[in-house]
mmCIF entry with sequence, helices, sheets and N, C-alpha, C, O atoms, coordinates in Angstrom:
data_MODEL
# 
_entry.id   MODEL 
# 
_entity.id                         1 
_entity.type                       polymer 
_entity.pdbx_number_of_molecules   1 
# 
_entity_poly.entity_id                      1 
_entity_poly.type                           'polypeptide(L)' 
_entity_poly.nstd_linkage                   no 
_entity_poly.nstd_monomer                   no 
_entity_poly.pdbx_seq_one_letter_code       
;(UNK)(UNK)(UNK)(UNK)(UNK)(UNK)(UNK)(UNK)(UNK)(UNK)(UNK)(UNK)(UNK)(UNK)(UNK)(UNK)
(UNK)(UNK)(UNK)(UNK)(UNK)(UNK)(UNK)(UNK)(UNK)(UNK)(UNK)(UNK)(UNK)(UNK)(UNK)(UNK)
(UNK)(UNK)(UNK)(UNK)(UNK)(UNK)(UNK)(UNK)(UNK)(UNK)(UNK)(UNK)(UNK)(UNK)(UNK)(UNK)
(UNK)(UNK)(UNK)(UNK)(UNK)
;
_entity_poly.pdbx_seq_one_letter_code_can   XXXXXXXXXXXXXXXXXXXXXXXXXXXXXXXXXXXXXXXXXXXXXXXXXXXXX 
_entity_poly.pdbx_strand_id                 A 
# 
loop_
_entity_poly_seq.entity_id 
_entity_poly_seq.num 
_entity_poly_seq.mon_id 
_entity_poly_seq.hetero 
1 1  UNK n 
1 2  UNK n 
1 3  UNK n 
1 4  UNK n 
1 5  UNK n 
1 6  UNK n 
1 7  UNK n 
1 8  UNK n 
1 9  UNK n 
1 10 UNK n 
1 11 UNK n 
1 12 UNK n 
1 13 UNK n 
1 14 UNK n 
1 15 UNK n 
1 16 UNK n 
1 17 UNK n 
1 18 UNK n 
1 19 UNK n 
1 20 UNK n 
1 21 UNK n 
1 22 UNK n 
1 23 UNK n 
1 24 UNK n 
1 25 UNK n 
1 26 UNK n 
1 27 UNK n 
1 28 UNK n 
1 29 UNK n 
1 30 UNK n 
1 31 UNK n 
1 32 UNK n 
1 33 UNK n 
1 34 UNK n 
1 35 UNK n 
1 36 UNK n 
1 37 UNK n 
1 38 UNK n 
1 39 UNK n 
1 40 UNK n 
1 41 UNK n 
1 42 UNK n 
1 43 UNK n 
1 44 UNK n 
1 45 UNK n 
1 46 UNK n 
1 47 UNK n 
1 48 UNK n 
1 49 UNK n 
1 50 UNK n 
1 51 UNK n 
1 52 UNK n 
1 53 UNK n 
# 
_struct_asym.id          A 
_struct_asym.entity_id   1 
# 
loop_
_struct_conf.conf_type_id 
_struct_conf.id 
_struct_conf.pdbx_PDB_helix_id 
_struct_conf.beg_label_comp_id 
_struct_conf.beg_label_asym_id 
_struct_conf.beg_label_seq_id 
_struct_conf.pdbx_beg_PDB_ins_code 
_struct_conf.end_label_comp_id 
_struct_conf.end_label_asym_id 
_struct_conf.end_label_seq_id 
_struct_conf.pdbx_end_PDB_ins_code 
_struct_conf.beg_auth_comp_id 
_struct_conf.beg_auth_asym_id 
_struct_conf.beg_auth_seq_id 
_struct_conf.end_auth_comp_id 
_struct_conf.end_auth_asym_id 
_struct_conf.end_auth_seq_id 
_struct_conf.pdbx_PDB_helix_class 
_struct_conf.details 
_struct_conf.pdbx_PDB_helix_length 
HELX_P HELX_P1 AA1 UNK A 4  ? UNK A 10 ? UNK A 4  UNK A 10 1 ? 7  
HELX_P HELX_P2 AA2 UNK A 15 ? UNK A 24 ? UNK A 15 UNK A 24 1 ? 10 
HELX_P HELX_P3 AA3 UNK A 31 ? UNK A 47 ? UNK A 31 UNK A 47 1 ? 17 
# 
_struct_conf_type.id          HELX_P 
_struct_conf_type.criteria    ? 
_struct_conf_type.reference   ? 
# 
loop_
_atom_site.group_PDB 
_atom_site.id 
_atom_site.type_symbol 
_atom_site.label_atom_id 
_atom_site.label_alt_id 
_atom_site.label_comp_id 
_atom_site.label_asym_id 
_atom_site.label_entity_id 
_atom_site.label_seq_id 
_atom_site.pdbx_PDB_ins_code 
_atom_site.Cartn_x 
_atom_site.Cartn_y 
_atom_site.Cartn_z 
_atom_site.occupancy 
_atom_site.B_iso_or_equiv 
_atom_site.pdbx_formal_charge 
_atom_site.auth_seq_id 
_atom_site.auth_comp_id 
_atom_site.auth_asym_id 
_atom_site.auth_atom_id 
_atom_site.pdbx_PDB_model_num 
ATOM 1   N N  . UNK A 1 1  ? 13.588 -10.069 5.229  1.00 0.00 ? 1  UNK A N  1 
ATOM 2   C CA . UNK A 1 1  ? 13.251 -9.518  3.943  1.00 0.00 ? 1  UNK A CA 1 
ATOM 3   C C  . UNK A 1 1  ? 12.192 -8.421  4.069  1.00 0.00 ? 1  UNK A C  1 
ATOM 4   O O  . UNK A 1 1  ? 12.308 -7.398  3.394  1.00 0.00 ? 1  UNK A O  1 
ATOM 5   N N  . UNK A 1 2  ? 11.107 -8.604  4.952  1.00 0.00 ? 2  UNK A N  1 
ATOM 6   C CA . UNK A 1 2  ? 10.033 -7.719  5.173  1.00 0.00 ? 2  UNK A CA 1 
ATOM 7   C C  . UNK A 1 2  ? 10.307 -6.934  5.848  1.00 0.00 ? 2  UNK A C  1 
ATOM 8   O O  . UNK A 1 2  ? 9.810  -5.853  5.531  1.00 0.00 ? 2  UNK A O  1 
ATOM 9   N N  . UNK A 1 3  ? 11.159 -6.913  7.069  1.00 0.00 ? 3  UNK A N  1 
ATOM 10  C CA . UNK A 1 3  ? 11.635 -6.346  8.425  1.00 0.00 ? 3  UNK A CA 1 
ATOM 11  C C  . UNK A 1 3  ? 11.614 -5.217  7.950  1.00 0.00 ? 3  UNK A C  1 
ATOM 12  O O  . UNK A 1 3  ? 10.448 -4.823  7.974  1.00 0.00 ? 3  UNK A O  1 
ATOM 13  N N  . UNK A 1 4  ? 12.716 -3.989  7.248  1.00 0.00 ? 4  UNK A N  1 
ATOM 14  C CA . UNK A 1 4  ? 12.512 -2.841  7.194  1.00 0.00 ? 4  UNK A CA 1 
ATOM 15  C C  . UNK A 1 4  ? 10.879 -2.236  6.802  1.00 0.00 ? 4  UNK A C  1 
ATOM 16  O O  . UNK A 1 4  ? 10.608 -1.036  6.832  1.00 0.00 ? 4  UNK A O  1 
ATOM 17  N N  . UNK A 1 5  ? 9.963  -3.238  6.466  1.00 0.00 ? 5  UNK A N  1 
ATOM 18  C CA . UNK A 1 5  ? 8.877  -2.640  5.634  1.00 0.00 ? 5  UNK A CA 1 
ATOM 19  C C  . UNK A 1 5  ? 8.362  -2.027  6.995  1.00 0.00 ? 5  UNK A C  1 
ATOM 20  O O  . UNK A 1 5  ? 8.084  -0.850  7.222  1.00 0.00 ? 5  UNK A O  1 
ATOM 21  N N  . UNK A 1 6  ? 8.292  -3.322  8.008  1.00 0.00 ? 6  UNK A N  1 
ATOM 22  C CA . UNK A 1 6  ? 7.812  -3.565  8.980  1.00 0.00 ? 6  UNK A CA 1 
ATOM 23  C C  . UNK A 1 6  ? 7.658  -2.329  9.874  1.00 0.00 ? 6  UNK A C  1 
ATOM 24  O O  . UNK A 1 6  ? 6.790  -1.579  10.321 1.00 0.00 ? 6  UNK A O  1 
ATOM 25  N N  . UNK A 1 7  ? 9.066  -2.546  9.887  1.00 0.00 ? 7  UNK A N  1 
ATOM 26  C CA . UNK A 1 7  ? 9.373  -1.748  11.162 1.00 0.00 ? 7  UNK A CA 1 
ATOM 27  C C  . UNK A 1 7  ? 8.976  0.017   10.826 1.00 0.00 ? 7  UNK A C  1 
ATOM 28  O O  . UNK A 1 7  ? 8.757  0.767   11.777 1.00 0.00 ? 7  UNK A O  1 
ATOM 29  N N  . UNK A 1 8  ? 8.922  0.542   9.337  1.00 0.00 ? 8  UNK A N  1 
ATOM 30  C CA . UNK A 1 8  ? 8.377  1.989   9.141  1.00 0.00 ? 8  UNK A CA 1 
ATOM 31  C C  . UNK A 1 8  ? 7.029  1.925   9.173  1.00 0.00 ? 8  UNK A C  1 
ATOM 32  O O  . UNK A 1 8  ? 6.480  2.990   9.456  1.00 0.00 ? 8  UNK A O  1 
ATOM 33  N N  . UNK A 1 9  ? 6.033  0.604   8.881  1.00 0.00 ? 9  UNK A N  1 
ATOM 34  C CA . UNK A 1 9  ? 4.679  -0.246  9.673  1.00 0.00 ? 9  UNK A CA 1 
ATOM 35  C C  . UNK A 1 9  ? 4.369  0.438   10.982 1.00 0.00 ? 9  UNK A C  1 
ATOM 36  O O  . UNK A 1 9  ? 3.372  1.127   11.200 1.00 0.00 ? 9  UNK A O  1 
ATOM 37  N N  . UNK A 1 10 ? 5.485  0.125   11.947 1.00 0.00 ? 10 UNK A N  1 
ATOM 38  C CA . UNK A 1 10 ? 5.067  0.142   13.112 1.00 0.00 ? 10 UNK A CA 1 
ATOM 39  C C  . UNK A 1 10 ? 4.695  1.463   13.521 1.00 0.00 ? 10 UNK A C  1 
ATOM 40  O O  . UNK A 1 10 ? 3.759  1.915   14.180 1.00 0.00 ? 10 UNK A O  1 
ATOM 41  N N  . UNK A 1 11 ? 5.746  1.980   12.913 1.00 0.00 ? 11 UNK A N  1 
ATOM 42  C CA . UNK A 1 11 ? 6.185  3.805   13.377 1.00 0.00 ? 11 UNK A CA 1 
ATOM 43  C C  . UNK A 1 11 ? 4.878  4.870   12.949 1.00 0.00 ? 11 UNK A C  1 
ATOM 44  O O  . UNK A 1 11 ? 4.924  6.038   13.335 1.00 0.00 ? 11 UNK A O  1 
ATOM 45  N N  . UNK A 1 12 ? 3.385  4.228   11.886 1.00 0.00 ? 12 UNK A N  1 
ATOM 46  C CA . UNK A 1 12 ? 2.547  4.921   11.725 1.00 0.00 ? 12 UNK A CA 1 
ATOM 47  C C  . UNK A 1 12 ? 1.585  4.597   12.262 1.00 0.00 ? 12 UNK A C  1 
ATOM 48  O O  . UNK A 1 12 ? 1.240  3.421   12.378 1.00 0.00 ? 12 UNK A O  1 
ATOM 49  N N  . UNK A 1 13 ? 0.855  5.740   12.769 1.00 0.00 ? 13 UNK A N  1 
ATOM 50  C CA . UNK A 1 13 ? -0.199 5.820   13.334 1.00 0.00 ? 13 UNK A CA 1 
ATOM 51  C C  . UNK A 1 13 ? -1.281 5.851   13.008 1.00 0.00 ? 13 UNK A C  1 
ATOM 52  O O  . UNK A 1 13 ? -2.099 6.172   13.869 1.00 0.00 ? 13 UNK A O  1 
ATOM 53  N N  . UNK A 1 14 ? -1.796 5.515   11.545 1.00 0.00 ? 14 UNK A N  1 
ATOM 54  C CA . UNK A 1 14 ? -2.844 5.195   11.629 1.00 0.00 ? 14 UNK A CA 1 
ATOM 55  C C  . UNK A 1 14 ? -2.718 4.933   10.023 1.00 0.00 ? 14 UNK A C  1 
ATOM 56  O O  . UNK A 1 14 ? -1.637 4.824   9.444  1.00 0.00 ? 14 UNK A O  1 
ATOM 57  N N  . UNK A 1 15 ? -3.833 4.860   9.479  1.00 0.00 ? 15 UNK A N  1 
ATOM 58  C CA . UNK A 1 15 ? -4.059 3.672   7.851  1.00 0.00 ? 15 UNK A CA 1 
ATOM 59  C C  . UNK A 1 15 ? -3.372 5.069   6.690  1.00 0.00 ? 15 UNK A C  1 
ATOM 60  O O  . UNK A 1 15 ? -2.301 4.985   6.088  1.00 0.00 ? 15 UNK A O  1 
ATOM 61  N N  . UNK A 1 16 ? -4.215 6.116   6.641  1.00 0.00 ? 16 UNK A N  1 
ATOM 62  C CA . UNK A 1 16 ? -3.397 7.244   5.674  1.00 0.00 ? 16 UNK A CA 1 
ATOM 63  C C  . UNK A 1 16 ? -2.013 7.013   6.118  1.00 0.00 ? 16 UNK A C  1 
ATOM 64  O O  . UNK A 1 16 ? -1.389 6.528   5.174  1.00 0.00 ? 16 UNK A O  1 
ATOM 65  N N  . UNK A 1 17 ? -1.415 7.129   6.960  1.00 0.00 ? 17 UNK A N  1 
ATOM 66  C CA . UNK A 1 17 ? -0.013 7.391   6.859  1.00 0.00 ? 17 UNK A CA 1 
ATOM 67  C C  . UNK A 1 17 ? 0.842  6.396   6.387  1.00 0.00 ? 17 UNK A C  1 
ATOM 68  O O  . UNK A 1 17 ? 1.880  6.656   5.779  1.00 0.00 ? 17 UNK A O  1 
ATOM 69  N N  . UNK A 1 18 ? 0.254  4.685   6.770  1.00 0.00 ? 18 UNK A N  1 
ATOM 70  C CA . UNK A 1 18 ? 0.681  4.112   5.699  1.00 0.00 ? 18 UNK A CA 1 
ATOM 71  C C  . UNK A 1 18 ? 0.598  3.632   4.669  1.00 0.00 ? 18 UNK A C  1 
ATOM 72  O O  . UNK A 1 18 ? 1.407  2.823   4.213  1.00 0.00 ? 18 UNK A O  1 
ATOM 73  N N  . UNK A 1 19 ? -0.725 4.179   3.931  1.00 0.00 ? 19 UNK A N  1 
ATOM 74  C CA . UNK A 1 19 ? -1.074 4.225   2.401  1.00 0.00 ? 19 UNK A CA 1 
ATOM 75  C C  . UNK A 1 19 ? 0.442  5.212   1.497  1.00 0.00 ? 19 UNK A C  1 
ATOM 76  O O  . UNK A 1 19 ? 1.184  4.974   0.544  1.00 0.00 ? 19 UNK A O  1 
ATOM 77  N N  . UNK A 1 20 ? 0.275  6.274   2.426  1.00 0.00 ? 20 UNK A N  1 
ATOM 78  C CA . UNK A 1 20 ? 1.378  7.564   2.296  1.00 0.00 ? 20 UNK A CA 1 
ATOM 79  C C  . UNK A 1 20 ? 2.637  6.851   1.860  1.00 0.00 ? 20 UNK A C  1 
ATOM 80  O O  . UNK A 1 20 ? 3.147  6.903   0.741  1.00 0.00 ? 20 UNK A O  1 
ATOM 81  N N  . UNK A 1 21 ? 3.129  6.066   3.086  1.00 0.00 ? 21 UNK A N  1 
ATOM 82  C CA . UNK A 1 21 ? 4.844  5.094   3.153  1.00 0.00 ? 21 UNK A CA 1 
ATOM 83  C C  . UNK A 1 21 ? 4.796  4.450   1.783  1.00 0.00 ? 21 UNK A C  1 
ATOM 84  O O  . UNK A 1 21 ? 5.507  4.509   0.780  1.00 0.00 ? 21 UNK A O  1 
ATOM 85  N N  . UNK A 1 22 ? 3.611  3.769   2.146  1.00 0.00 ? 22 UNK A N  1 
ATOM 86  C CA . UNK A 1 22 ? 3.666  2.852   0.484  1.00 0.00 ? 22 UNK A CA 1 
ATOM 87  C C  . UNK A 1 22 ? 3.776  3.453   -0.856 1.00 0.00 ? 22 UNK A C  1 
ATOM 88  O O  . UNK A 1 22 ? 4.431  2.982   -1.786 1.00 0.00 ? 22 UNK A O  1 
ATOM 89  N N  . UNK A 1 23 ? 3.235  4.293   -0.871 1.00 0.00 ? 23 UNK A N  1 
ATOM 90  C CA . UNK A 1 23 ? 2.792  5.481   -1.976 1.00 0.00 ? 23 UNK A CA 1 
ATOM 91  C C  . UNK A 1 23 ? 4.667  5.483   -2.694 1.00 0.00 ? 23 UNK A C  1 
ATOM 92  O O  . UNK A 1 23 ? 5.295  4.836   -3.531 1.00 0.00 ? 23 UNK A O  1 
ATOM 93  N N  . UNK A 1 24 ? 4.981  6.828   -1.574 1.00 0.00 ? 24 UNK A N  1 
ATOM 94  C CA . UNK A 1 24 ? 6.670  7.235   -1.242 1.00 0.00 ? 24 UNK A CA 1 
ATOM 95  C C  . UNK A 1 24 ? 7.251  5.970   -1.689 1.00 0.00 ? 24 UNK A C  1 
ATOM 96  O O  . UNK A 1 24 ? 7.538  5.975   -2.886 1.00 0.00 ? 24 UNK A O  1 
ATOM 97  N N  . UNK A 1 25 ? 7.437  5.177   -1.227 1.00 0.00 ? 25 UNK A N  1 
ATOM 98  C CA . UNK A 1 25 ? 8.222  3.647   -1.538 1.00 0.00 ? 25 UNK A CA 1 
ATOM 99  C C  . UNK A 1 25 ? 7.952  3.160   -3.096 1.00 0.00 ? 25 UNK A C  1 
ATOM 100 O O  . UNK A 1 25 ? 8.433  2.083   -3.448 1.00 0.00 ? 25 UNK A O  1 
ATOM 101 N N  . UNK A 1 26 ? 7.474  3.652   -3.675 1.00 0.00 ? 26 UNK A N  1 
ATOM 102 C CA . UNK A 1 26 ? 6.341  3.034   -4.708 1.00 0.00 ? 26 UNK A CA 1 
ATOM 103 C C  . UNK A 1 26 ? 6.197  1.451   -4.775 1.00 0.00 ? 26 UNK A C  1 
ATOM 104 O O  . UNK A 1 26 ? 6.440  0.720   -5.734 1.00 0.00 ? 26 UNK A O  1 
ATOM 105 N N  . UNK A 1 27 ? 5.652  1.047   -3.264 1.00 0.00 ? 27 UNK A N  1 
ATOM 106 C CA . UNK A 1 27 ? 6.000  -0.183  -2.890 1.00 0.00 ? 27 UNK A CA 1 
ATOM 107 C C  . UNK A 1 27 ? 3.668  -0.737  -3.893 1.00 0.00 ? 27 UNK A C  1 
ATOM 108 O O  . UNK A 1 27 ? 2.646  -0.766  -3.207 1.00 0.00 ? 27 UNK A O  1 
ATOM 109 N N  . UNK A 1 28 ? 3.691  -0.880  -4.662 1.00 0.00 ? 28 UNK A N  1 
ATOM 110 C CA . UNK A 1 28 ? 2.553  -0.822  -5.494 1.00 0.00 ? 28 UNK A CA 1 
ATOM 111 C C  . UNK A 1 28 ? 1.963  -2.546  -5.008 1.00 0.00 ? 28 UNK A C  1 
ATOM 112 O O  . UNK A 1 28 ? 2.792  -3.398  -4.687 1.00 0.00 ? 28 UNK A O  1 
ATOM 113 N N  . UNK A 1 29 ? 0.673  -2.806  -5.021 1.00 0.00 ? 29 UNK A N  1 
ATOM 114 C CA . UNK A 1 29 ? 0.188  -3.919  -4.291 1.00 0.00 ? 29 UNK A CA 1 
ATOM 115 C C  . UNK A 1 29 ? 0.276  -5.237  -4.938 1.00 0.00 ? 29 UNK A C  1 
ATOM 116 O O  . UNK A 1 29 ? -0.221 -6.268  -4.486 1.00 0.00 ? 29 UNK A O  1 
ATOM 117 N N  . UNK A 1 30 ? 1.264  -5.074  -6.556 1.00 0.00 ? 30 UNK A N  1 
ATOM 118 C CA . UNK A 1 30 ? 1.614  -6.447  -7.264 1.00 0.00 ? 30 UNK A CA 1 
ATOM 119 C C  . UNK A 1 30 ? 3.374  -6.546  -6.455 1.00 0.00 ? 30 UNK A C  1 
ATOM 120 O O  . UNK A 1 30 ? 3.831  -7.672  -6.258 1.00 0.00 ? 30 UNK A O  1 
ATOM 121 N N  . UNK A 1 31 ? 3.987  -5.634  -6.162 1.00 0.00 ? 31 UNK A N  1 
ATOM 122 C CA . UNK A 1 31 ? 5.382  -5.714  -5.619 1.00 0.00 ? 31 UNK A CA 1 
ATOM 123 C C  . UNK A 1 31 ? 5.713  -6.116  -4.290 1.00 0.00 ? 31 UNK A C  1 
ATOM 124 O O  . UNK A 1 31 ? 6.698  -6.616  -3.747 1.00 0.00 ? 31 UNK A O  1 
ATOM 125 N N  . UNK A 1 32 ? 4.103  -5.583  -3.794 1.00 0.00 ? 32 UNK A N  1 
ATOM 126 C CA . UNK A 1 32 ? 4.504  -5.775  -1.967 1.00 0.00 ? 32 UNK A CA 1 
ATOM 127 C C  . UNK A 1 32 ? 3.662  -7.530  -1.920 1.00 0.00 ? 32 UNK A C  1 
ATOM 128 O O  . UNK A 1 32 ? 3.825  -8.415  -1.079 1.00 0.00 ? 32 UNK A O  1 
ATOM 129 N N  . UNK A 1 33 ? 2.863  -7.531  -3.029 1.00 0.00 ? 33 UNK A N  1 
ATOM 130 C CA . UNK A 1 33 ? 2.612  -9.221  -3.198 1.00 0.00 ? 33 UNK A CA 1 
ATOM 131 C C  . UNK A 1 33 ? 3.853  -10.053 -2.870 1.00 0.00 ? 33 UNK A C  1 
ATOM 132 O O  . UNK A 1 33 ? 4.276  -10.608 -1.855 1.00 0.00 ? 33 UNK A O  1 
ATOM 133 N N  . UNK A 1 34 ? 4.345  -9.892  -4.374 1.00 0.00 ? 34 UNK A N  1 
ATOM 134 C CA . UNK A 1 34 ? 5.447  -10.289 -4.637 1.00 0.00 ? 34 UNK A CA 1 
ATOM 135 C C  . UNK A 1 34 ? 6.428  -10.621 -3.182 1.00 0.00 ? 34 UNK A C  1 
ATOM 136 O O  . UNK A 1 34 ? 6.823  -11.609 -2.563 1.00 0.00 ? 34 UNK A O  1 
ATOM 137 N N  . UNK A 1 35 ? 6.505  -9.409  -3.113 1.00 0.00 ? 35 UNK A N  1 
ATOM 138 C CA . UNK A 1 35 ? 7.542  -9.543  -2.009 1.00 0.00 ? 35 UNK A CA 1 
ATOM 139 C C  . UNK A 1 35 ? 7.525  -10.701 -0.620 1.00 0.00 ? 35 UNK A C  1 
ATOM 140 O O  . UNK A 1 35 ? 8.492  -11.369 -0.251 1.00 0.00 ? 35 UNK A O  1 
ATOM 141 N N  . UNK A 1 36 ? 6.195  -10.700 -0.033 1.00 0.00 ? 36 UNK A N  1 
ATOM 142 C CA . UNK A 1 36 ? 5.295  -10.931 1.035  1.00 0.00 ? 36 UNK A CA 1 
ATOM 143 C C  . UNK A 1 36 ? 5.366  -12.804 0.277  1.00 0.00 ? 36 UNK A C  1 
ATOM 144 O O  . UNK A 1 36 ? 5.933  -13.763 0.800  1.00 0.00 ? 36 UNK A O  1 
ATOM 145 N N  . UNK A 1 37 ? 4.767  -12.792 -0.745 1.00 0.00 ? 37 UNK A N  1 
ATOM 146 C CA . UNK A 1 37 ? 5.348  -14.007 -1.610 1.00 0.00 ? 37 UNK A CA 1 
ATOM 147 C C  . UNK A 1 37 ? 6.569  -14.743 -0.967 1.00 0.00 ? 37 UNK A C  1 
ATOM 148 O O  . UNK A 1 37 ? 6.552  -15.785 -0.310 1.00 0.00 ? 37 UNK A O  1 
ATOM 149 N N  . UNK A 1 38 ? 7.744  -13.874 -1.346 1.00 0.00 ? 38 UNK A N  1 
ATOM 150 C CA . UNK A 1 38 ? 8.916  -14.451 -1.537 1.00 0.00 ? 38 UNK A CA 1 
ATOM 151 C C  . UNK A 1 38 ? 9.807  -14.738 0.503  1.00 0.00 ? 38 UNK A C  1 
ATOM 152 O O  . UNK A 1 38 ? 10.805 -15.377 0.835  1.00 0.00 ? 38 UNK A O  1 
ATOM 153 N N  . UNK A 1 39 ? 9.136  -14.180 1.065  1.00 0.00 ? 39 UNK A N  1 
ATOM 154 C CA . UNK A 1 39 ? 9.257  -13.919 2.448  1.00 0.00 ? 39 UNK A CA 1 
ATOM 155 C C  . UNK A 1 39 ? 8.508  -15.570 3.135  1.00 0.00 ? 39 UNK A C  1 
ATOM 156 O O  . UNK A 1 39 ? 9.101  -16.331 3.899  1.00 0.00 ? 39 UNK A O  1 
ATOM 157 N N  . UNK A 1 40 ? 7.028  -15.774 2.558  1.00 0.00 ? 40 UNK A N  1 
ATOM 158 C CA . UNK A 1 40 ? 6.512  -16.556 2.999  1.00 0.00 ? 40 UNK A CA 1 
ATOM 159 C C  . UNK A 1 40 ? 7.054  -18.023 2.598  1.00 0.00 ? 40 UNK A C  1 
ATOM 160 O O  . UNK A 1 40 ? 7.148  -19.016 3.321  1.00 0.00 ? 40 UNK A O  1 
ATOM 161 N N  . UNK A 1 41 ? 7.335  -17.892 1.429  1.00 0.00 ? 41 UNK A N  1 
ATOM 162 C CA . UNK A 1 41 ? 8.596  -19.212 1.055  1.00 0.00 ? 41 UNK A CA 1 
ATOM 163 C C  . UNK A 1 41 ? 9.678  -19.547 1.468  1.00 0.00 ? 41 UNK A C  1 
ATOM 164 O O  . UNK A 1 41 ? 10.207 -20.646 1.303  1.00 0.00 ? 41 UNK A O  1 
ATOM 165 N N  . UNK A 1 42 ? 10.249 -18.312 2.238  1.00 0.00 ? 42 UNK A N  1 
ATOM 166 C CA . UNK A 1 42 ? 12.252 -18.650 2.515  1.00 0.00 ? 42 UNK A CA 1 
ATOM 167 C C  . UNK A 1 42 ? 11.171 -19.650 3.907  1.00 0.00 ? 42 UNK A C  1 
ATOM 168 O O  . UNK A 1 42 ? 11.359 -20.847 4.124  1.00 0.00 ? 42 UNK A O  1 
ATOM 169 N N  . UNK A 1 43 ? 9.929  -18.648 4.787  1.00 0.00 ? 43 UNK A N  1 
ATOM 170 C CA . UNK A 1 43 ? 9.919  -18.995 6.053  1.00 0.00 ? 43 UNK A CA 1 
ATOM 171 C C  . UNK A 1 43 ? 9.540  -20.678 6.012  1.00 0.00 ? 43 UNK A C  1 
ATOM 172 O O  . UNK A 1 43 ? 9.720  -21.497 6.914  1.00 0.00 ? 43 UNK A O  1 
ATOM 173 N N  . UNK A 1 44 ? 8.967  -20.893 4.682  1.00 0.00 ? 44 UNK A N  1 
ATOM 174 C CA . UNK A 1 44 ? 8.360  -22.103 4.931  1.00 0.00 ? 44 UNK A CA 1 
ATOM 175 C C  . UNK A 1 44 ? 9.501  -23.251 4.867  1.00 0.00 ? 44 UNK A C  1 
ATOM 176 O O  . UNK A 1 44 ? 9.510  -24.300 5.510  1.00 0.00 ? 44 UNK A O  1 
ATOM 177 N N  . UNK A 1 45 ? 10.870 -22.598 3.530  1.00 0.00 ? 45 UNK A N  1 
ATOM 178 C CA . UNK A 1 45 ? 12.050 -23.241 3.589  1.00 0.00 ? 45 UNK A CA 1 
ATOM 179 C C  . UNK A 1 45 ? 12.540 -23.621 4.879  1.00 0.00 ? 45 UNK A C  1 
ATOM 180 O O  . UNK A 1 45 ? 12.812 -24.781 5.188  1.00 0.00 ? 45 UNK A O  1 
ATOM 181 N N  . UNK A 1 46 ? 12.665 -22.464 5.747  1.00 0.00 ? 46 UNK A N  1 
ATOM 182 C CA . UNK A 1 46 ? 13.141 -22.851 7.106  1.00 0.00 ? 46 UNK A CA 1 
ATOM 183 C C  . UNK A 1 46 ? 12.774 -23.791 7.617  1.00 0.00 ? 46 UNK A C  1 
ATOM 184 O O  . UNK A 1 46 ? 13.391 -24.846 7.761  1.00 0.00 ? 46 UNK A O  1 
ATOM 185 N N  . UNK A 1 47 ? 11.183 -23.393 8.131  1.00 0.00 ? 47 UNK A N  1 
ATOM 186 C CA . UNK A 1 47 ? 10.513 -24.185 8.695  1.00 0.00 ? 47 UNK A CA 1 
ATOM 187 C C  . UNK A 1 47 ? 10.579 -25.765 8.944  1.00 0.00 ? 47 UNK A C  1 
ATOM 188 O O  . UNK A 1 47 ? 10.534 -26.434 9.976  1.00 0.00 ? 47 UNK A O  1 
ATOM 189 N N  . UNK A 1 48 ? 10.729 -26.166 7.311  1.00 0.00 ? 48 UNK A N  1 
ATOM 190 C CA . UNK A 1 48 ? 10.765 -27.517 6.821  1.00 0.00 ? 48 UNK A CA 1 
ATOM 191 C C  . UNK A 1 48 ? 12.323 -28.043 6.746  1.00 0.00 ? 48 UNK A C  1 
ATOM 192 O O  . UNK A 1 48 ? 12.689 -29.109 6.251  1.00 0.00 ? 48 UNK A O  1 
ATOM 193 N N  . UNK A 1 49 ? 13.198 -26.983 7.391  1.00 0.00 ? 49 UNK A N  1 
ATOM 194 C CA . UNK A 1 49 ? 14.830 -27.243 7.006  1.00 0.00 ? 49 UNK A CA 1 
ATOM 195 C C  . UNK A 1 49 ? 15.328 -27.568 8.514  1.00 0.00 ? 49 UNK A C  1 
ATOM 196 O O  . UNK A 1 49 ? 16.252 -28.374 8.627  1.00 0.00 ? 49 UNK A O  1 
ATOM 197 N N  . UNK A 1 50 ? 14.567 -26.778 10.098 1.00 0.00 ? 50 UNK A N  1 
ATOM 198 C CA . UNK A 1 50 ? 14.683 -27.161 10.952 1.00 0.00 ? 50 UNK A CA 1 
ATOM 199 C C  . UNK A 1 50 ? 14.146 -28.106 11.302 1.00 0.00 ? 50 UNK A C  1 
ATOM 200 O O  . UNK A 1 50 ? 14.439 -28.507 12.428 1.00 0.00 ? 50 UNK A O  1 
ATOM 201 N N  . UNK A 1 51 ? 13.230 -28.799 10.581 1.00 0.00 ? 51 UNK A N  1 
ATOM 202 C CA . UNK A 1 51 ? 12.169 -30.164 10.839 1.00 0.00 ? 51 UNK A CA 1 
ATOM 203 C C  . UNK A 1 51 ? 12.934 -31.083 10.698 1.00 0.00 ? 51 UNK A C  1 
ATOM 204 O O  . UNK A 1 51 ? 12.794 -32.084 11.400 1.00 0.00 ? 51 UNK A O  1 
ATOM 205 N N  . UNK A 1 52 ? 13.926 -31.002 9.778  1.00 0.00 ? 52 UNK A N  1 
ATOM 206 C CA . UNK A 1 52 ? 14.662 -32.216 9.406  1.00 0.00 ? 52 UNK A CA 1 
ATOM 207 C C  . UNK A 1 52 ? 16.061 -32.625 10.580 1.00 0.00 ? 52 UNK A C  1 
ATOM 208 O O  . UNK A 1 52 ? 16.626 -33.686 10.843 1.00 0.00 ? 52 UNK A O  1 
ATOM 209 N N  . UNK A 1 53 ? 16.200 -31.511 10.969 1.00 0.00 ? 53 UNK A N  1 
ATOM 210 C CA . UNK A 1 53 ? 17.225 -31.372 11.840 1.00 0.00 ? 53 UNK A CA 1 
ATOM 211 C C  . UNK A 1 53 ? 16.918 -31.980 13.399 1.00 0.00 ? 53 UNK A C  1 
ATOM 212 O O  . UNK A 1 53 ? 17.783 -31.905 14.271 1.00 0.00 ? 53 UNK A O  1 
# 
């Protein structure tokens, strides 16, 4: 879910450039919450879904 954020993450070199990405994205700091949110729940789903297994 995060992976593409990530990976245009990796590709900058330093903090302006990815204030910049975010900006462009209008990825805004209640959405990338959100998002980061909804990422940390599937993982915890997993987590607790391979436990059982």
């Amino acid at each position: 879910m995060i992976s593409p954020l990530i990976a245009l993450i990796d590709g900058c070199e330093d903090f302006n450039e990815v204030y910049e990405l975010l900006t462009d994205k209008n990825l805004h700091s209640k959405q990338f919450e959100q998002t980061l949110q909804k990422a940390l729940f599937l993982c915890e789903l997993q987590g607790r879904s391979d436990g059982l297994e």
